[in-house]
C-alpha positions, 0 to 999 in steps of 0.5 A, spaced: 855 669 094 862 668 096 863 672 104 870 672 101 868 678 096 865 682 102 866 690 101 868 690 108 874 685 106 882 689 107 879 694 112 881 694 119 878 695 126 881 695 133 877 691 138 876 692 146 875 688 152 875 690 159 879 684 162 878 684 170 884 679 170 889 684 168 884 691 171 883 693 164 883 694 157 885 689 152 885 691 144 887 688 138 887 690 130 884 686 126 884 685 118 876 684 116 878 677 111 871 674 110 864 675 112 861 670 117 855 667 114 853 664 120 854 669 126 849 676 127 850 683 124 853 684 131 858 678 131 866 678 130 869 671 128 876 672 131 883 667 129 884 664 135 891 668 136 887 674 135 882 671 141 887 669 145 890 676 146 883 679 148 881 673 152 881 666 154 880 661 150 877 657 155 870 663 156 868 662 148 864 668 147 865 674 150 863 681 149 866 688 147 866 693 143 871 695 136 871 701 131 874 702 124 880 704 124 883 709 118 
């Protein structure tokens, strides 16, 4: 099936990441637009200027947490 046509698509969600280099929290909101076909339930897929505003790009993977937002 086409990931575009995912019901999750248009809805938003903040993700949060503790960044030790700035002694806190980083958050972004996201617009979900597609599902990932190759990642786990678990996994986010971010644009890179999304990515790069939570971490480094340099780590590749890192953890955090993320919520729906109304």
């Amino acid at each position: 099936s086409n990931p575009n046509n995912n019901p999750l698509c248009g809805k938003h969600i903040r993700i949060t990441r503790y960044d030790p280099t700035v002694g806190g929290n980083r958050s972004v909101d996201v617009e979900v637009v597609d599902r990932c076909v190759g990642c786990l339930a678990t996994d986010l897929d971010l644009s890179l200027s999304m990515f790069d505003s939570l971490a480094e790009e340099a780590q590749g993977r890192v953890v955090g947490s993320w919520a729906w937002l109304t």
